[in-house]
C-alpha positions in Angstrom: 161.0 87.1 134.4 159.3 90.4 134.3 155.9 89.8 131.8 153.8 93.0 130.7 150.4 91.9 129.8 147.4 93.9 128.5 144.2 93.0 129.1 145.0 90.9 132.1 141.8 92.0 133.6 139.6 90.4 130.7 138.8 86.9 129.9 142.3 85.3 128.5 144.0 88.4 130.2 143.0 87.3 133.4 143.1 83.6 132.9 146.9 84.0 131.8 147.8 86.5 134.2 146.3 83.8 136.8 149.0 81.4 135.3 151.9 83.3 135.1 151.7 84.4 139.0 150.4 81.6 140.5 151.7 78.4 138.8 155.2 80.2 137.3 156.0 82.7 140.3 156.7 85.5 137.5 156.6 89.2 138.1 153.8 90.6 136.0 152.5 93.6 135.1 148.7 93.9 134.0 147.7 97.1 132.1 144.0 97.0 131.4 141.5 99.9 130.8 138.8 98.2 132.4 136.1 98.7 130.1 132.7 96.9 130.9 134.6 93.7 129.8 137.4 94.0 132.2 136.9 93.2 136.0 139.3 93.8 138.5 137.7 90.7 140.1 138.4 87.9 137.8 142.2 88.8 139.6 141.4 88.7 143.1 143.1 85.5 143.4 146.2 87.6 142.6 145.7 90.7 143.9 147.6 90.7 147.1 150.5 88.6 145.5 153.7 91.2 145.9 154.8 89.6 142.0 151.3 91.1 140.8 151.2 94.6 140.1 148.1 96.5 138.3 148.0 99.5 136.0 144.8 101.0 134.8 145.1 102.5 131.5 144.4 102.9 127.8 147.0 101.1 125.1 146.1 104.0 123.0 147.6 106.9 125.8 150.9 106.8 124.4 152.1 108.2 127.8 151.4 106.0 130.3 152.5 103.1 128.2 156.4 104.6 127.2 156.2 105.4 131.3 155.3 101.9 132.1 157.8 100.1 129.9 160.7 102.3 131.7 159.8 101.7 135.1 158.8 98.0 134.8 161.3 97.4 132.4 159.6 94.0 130.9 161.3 91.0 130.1 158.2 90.2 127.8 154.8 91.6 126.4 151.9 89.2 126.0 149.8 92.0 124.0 146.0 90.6 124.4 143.8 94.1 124.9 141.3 94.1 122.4 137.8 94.7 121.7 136.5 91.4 120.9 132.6 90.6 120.8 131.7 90.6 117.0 127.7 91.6 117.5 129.2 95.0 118.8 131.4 95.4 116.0 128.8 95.2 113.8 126.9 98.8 115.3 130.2 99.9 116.6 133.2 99.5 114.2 135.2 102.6 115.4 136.3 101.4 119.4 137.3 98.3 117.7 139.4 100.2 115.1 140.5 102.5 117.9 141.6 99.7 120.4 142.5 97.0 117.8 144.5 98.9 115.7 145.9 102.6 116.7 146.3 100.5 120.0 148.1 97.8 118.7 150.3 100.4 116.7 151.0 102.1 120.1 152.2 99.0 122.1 154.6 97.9 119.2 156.1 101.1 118.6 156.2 102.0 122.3 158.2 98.2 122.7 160.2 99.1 119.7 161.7 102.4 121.2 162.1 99.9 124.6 164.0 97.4 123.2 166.4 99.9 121.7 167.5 100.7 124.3 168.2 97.4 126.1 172.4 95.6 126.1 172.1 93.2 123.2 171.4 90.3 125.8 167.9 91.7 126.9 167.5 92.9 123.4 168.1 88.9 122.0 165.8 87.8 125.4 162.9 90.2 125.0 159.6 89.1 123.1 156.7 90.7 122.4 153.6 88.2 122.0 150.6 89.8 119.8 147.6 87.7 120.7 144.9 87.3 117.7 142.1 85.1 117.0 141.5 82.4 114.0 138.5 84.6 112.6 141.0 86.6 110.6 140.9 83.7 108.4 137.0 83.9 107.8 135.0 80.9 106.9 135.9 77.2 106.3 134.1 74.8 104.1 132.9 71.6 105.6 136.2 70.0 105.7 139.8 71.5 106.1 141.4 73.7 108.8 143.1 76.9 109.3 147.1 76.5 109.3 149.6 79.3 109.8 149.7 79.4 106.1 146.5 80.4 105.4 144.9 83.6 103.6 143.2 86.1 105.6 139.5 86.6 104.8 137.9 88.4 107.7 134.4 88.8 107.6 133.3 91.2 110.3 134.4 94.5 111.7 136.1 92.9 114.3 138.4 90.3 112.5 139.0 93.1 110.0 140.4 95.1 113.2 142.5 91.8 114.3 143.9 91.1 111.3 145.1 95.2 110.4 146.7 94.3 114.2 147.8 91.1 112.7 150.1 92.6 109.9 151.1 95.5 112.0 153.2 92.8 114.4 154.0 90.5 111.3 155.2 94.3 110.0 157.4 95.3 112.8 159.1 92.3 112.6 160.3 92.3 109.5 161.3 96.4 109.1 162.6 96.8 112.7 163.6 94.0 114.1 161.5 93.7 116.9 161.3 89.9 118.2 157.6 89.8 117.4 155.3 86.3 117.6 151.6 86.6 116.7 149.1 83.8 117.9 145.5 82.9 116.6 143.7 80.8 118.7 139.8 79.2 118.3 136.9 79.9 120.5 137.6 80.2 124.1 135.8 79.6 127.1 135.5 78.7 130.5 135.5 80.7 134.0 135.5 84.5 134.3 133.9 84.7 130.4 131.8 87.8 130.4 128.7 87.0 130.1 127.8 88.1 126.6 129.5 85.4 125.1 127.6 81.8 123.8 128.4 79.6 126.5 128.6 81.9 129.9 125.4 83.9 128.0 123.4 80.3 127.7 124.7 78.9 131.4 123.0 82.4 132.7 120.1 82.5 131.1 119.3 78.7 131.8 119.5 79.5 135.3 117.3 82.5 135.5 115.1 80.3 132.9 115.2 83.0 130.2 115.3 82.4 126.3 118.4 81.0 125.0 118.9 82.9 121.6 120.7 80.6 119.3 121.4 83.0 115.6 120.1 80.9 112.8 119.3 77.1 112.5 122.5 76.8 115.1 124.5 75.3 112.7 127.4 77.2 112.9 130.6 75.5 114.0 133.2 76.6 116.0 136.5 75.1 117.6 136.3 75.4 121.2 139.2 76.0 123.5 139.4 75.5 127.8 140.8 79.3 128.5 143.4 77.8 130.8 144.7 75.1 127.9 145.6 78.8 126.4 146.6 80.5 129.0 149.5 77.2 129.2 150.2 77.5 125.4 150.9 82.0 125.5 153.1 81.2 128.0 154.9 78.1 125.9 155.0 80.3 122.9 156.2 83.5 124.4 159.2 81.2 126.0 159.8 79.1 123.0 158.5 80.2 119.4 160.4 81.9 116.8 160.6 85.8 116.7 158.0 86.4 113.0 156.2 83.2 113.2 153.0 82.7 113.6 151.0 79.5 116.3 147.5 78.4 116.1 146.1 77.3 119.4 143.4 75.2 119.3 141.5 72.7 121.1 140.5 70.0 118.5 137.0 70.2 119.7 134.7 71.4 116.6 130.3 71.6 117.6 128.0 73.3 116.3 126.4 76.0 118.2 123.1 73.9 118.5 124.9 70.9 120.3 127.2 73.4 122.6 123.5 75.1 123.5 122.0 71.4 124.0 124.7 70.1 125.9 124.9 73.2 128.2 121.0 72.0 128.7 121.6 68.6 130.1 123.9 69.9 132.1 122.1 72.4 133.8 119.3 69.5 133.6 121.6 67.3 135.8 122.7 70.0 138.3 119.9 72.6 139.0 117.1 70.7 137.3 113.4 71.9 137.4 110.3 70.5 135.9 110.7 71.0 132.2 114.2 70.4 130.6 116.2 73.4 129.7 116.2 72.4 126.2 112.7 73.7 126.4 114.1 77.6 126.8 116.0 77.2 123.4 114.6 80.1 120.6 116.0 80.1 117.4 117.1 84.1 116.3 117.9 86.1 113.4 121.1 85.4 112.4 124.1 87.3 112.7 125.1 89.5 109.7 128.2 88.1 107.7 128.0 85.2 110.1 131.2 82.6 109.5 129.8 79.1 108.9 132.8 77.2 110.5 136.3 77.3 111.9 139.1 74.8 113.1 142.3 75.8 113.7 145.2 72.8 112.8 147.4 73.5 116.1 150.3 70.7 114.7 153.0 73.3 114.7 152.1 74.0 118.8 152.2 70.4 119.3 154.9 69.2 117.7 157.4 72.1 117.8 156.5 73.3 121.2 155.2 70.8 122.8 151.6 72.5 123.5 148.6 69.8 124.2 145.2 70.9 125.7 144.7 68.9 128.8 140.5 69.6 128.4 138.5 67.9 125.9 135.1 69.8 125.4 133.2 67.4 127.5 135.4 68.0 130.9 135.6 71.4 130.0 132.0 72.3 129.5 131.7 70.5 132.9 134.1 72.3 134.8 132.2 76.0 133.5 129.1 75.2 134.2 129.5 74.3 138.0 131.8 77.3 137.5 129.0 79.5 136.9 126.4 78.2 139.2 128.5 78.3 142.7 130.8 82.1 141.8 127.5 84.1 141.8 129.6 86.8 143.3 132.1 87.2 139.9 129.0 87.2 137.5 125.7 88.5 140.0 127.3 92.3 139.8 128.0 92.4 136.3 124.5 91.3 135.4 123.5 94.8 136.8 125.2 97.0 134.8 124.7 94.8 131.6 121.3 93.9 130.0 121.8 90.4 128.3 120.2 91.9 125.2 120.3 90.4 121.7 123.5 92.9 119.7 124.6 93.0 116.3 121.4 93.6 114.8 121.1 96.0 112.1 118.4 99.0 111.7 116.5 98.6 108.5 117.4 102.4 108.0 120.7 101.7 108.2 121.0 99.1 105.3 121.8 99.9 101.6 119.1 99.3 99.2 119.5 98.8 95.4 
């Protein structure tokens, strides 16, 4: 089993990588670009392993990625390179459009002229796994959940980027052929997060004792998902989901950002405590522009068709990251010096439309 994944040196990326390697013994290929998200050190587990192998480049060059479908000659593409943070979207729409989409367009059409070419047993074999996220659907009510069935709805630059990359895969599909499955999964976290994100951004700043910046009254909900539970379901999915369907991956573990930021403070409170609580650090911000009240993903058709069940609830889960983060200093420390945990996503007055 030869595996081509993109991204491998981000979050997911690396966290599936991680799997495939070490717990399947598959040969894999990671193509990343390493922008500031990417860190060649969130693979160092696998970096001496003779099934890993590491490209660095753009899914945009159309070049390098023809060249490395030919001489790797993949058995599978788990297509996760993306821009992903949504405050950065907001001041910077066009990388996301660049990266999202054109990108997107260039893996699947650089697959396409791959699998072409293959004997009609690696063509019915091969699979190409686009990776998404449930905020293409936008923003749920208090009750219900997203299924495979419904709308899209994105609200911000960056789930309008995913869900043009959706349709593109859903499109290719359906006109050519190509044995094309698109996931959406919830919230992740866990280890190796970057460390703008809510949970690694809130473990970091509770250690150094800074401000935790919590957008609005907190009440926004989100469906949170253990990055290795996914990392175990891309790999189920790519194996055994249908060429143009579609799997939501999610953990079953709704909170509201307020609870995630206050539970994050009694744990820190239990294992590096100081005088005050960390509760105490807790500063409520402007909120985010078009900011989604609620998601859930319904993940029955994992579960039942594939088999998929998250081994981490969010309370073992939240557990495992934060000791996580306080005893790797080495994986985070360096990052933190080449990236200001800054407030993003805010808009200039002069940049907002007036009646």
């Amino acid at each position: 089993m030869r595996i081509l994944v993109t991204g491998g040196a981000g979050f997911i990326g690396s966290a599936l990588v991680r799997h495939l390697v070490l717990d399947k013994g598959y040969e894999v290929l990671t193509v990343d670009k390493l922008t500031y998200a990417g860190t060649l050190t969130s693979l160092a587990s696998v970096s001496d392993n003779p099934s890993h192998r590491f490209l660095r480049a753009d899914i945009c060059d159309q070049g390098a990625i023809a060249q490395a479908f030919e001489t790797f000659r993949p058995t599978r593409v788990m297509h996760l390179a993306a821009e992903s943070h949504v405050d950065r979207s907001i001041t910077g729409a066009r990388e996301f459009i660049d990266t999202n989409v054109l990108g997107t367009f260039n893996m699947l059409e650089c697959a396409r002229l791959y699998w072409s070419s293959l004997s009609p047993d690696d063509k019915a074999s091969f699979r190409f796994l686009h990776v998404s996220t449930d905020e293409v659907y936008g923003s749920l009510r208090q009750d219900g959940f997203f299924t495979e069935q419904t709308p899209y709805d994105p609200s911000s630059p960056y789930s309008a980027s995913k869900a043009a990359s959706d349709h593109l895969a859903k499109a290719w599909e359906r006109t050519y052929g190509l044995p094309v499955i698109v996931s959406n999964c919830s919230n992740n976290y866990g280890p190796f997060h970057f460390p703008e994100k809510l949970i690694p951004l809130m473990i970091l700043n509770a250690l150094e004792r800074h401000p935790l910046p919590v957008y609005g009254d907190g009440g926004n909900v989100r469906d949170w998902l253990y990055v290795d539970d996914h990392a175990r379901a891309l790999d189920i999915i790519a194996e055994r989901g249908r060429p143009g369907e579609t799997y939501n991956v999610g953990g079953r573990n709704e909170r509201r950002n307020i609870d995630v930021v206050r539970r994050i403070c009694e744990l820190m409170d239990a294992h590096r405590p100081n005088k005050s609580p960390h509760s105490d650090l807790i500063t409520f911000v402007q909120d985010r522009p078009g900011h989604d009240a609620r998601y859930a993903i319904d993940a029955t058709r994992l579960e039942t068709e594939l088999g998929w069940k998250a081994q981490e609830d969010f309370d073992s889960g939240i557990e495992k990251t934060v000791r996580w983060y306080i005893e790797n200093e080495w994986w985070w420390a360096p990052l933190k010096k080449s990236y200001a945990l800054d407030r993003l996503g805010l808009l200039k007055a002069s940049a907002v439309r007036t009646a």
